[in-house]
C-alpha positions in Angstrom: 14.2 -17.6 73.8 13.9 -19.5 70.5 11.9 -18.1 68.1 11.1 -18.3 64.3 12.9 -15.9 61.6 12.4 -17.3 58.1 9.0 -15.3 56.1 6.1 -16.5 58.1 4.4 -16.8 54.6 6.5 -20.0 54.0 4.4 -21.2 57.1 0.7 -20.0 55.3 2.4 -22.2 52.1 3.5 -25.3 53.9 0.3 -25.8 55.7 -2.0 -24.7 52.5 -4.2 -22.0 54.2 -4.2 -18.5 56.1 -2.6 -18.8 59.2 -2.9 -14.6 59.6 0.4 -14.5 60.7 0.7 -10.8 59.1 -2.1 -9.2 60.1 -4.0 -6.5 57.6 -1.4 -8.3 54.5 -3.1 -11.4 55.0 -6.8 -9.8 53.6 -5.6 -8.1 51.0 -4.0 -9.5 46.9 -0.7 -9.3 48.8 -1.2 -12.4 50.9 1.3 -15.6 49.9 -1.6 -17.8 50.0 -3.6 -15.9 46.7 -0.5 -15.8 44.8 1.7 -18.7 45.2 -0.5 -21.4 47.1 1.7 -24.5 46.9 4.2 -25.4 49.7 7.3 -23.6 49.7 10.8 -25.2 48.2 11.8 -27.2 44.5 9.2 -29.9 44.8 6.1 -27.7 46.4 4.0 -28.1 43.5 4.6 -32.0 42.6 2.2 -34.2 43.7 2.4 -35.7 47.3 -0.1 -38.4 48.8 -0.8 -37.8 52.4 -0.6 -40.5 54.8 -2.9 -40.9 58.0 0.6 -39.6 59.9 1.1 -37.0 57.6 -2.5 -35.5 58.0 -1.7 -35.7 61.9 1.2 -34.1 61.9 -0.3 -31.2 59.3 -3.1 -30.7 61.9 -0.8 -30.0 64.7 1.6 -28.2 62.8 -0.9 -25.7 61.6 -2.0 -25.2 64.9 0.8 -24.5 66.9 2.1 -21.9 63.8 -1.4 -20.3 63.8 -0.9 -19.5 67.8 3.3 -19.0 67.2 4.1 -21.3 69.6 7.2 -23.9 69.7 6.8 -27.6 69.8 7.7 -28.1 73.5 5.7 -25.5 74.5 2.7 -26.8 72.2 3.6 -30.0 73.8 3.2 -28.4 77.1 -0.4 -27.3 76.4 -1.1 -30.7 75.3 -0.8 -32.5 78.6 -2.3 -29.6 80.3 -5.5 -30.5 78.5 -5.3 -33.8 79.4 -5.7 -33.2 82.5 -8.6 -31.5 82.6 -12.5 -32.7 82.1 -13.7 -32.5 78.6 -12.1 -33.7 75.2 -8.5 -33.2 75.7 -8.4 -31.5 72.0 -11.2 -28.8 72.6 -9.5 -28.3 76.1 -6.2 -27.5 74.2 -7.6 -25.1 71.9 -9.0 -23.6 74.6 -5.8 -23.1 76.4 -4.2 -21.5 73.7 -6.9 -18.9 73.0 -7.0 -17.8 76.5 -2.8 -16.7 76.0 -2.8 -13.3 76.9 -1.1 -12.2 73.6 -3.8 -14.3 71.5 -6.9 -12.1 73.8 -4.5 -8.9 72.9 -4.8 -9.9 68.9 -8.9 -11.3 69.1 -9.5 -7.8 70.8 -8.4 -6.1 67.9 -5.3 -4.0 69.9 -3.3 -6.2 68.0 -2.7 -6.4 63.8 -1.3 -10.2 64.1 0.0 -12.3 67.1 3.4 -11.7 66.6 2.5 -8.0 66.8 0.1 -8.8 70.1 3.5 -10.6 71.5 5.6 -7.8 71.0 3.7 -5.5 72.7 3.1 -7.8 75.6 6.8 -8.2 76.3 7.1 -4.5 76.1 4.7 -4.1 79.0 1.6 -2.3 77.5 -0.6 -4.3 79.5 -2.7 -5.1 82.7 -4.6 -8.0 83.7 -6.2 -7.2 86.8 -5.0 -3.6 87.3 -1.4 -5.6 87.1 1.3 -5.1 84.8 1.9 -8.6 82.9 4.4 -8.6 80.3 4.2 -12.5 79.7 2.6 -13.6 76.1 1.7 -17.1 77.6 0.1 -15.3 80.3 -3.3 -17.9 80.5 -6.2 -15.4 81.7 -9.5 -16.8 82.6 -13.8 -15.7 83.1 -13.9 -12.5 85.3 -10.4 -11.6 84.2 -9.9 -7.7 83.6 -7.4 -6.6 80.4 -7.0 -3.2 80.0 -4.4 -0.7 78.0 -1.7 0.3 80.2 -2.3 4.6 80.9 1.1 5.9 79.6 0.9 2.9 76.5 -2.8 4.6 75.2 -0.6 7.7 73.6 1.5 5.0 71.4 1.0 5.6 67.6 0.9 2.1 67.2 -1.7 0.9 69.4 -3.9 4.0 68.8 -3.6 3.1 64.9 -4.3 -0.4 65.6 -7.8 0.5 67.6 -8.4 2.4 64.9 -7.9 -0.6 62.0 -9.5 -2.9 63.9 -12.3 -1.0 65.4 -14.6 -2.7 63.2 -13.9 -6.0 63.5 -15.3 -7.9 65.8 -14.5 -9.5 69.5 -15.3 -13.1 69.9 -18.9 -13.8 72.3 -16.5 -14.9 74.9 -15.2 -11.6 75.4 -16.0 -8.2 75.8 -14.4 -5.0 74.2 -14.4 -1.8 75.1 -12.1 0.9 73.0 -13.6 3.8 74.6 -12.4 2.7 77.7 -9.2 0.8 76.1 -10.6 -2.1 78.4 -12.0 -5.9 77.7 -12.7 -8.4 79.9 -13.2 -12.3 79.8 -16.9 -13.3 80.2 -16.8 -17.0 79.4 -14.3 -20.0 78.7 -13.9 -20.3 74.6 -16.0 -23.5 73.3 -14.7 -25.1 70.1 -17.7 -23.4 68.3 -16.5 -20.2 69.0 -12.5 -21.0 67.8 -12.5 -20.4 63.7 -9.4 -22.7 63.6 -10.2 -24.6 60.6 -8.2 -27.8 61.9 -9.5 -30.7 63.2 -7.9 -31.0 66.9 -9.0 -34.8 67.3 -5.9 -35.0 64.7 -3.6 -33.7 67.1 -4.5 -35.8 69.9 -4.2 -38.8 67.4 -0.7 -37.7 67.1 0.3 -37.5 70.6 -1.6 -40.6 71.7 1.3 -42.7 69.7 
């Protein structure tokens, strides 16, 4: 499967903002954005004049970086939403929160989605007392995720619950370290998405 290799701090640069695409790095000094924030490449810093295109095309980008997912796949999601009652944009953002690999990372047994990915594909995982190892994996209210048994002695994970113990689960799930469970209580509502784009952008773009 195709997948992006460059420095995913090119992709903070080029869209102007955290995308959190390296976890703890992106809170500390360290973070691309704080020390260099200008796009990426000889004429990042000049001067540039954004067209009503451009702006679309920036809002979609952004987004479909700040979930790591390709175009066709983005695409994908797109005429899903469409489909469905509501405002195709909110629907969309929606979709993509409810990824299995993006509820891994908002539950805080992940440093960054990339990370959450990884360990998806490497099994760690149950939705539903099943094993799923698929990061697009769209879960939904009532849905069970919990830390596979063998997977709770792995370093990694047990240093990630620790890192992240404080930081907090979304209201439309719920979190339980003790029991290296969580659980999906409610569809996500745009108020409850801190994706600082606006999605009615996107649809703009796709409506062409």
């Amino acid at each position: 499967m195709a997948r992006y290799t460059d420095s995913v701090c090119k992709l903070c640069r080029r869209e102007g903002q955290k995308l959190f695409l390296k976890g703890q790095r992106c809170y500390t000094d360290k973070c691309a954005i704080n020390r260099r924030n200008y796009a990426p490449g000889q004429h990042g810093q000049g001067r540039h004049k954004t067209s009503e295109y451009g702006m679309q095309l920036r809002a979609k980008q952004a987004t479909r970086r700040y979930y790591g997912v390709l175009e066709s796949q983005f695409h994908n999601y797109y005429e899903m939403a469409t489909k469905m009652q509501g405002k195709a944009g909110e629907n969309m953002l929606s979709l993509l929160e409810t990824r299995l690999d993006n509820v891994i990372y908002r539950l805080g047994w992940a440093n960054s989605r990339a990370e959450a990915r990884q360990l998806v594909v490497h099994g760690h995982f149950q939705v539903n007392g099943h094993r799923v190892d698929i990061p697009s994996y769209l879960v939904k209210p009532g849905d069970a995720i919990s830390i596979q048994e063998k997977s709770r002695q792995s370093e990694k994970i047990k240093a990630n619950l620790e890192d992240n113990a404080s930081r907090p689960a979304p209201k439309w799930l719920e979190k339980n370290n003790e029991n290296f469970s969580g659980k999906i209580i409610a569809k996500p509502t745009r108020e409850e998405i801190d994706l600082p784009v606006d999605e009615t952008l996107i649809v703009e773009f796709y409506s062409k």
